[in-house]
KELO-940395 format. One record per residue (C-alpha): residue number from 1; residue in one letter; z negated, x negated, y negated; chain. Coordinates in pm, whole numbers, plus 50000, padded with zeros to 5 digits. Each point is the difference from the previous one (the first is absolute). Layout:
// residues N
{NUM; "a"; {Z; X; Y}; "A"};
...
END
This chain:
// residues 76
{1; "x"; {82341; 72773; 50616}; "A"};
{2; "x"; {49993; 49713; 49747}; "A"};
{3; "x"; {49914; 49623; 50162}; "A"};
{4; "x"; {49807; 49733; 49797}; "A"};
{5; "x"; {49944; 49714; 50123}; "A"};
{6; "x"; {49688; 49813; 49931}; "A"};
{7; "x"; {49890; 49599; 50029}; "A"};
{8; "x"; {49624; 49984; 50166}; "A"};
{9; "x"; {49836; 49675; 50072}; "A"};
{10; "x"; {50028; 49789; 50290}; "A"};
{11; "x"; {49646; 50067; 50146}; "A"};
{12; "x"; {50082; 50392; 49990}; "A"};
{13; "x"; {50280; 49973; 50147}; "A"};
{14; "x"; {49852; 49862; 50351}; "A"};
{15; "x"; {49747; 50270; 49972}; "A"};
{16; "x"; {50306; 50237; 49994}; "A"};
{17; "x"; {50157; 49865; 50249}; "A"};
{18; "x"; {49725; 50001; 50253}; "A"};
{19; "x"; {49937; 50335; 49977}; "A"};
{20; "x"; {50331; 50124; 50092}; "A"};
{21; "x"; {49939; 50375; 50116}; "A"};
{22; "x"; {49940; 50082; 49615}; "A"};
{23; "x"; {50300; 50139; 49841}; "A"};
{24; "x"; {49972; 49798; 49689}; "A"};
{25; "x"; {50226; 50205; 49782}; "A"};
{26; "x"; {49832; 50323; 50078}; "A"};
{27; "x"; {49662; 49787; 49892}; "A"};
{28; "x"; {50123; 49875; 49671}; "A"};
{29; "x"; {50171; 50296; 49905}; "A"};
{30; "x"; {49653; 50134; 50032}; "A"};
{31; "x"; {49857; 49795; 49852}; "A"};
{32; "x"; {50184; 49984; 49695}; "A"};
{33; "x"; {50013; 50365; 49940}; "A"};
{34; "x"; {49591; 50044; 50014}; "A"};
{35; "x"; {49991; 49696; 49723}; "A"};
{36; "x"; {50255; 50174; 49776}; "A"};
{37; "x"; {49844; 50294; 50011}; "A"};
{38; "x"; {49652; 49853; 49912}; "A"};
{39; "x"; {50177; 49807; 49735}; "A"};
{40; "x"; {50195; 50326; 49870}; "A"};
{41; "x"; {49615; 50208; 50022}; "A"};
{42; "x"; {49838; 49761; 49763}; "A"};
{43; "x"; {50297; 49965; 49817}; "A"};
{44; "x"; {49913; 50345; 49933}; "A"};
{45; "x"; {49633; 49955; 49963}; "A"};
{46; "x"; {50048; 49709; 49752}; "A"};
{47; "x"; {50253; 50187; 49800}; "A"};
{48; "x"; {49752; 50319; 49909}; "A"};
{49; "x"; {49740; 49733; 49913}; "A"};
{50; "x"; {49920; 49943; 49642}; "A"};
{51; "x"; {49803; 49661; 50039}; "A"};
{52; "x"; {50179; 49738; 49869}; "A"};
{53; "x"; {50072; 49659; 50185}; "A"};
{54; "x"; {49723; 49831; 49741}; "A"};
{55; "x"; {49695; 50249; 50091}; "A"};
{56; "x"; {50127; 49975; 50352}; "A"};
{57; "x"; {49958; 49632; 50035}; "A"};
{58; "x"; {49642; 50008; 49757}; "A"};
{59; "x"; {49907; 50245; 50272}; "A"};
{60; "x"; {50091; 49845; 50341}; "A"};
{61; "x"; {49828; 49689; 49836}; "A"};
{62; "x"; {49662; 50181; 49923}; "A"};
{63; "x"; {50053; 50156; 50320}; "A"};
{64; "x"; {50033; 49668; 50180}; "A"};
{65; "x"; {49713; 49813; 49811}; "A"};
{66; "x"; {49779; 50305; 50118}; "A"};
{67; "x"; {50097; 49950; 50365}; "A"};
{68; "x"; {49944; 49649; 49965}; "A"};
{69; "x"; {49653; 50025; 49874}; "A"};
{70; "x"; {49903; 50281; 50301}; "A"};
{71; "x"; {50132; 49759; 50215}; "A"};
{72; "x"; {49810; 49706; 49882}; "A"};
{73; "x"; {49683; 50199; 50003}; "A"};
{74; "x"; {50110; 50100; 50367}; "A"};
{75; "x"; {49986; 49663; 50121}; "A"};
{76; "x"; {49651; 49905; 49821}; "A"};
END
């Protein structure tokens, strides 16, 4: 088995280390895998799509402006 060795922050680290019964490698390893193969799965998704990075963005803005005015009408 391959080892990589990773840098985490100092605040994570205490959490890690007070919760010693985990094995930590066995976590991560998990971890990782389930993100890669979400990442590989749209990878996939995105690659079959024929929207283009221009319509994408004009859409996820009217999408957002429309979510925004629910919302506001929500709170009246």
């Amino acid at each position: 088995m391959a080892e990589l060795v990773i840098r985490i922050p100092e605040d994570l680290k205490l959490v890690v280390e007070q919760v010693s019964e985990i094995d930590w490698s066995l976590a991560v390893s998990r971890l990782a895998k389930e993100k890669f193969e979400r990442l590989a799965r749209l990878k996939r998704i995105v690659s079959k799509s024929e929207l283009s990075e221009e319509k994408a963005v004009e859409l996820s803005d009217k999408i957002s402006e429309s979510l925004a005015r629910r919302y506001e009408e929500m709170l009246k």
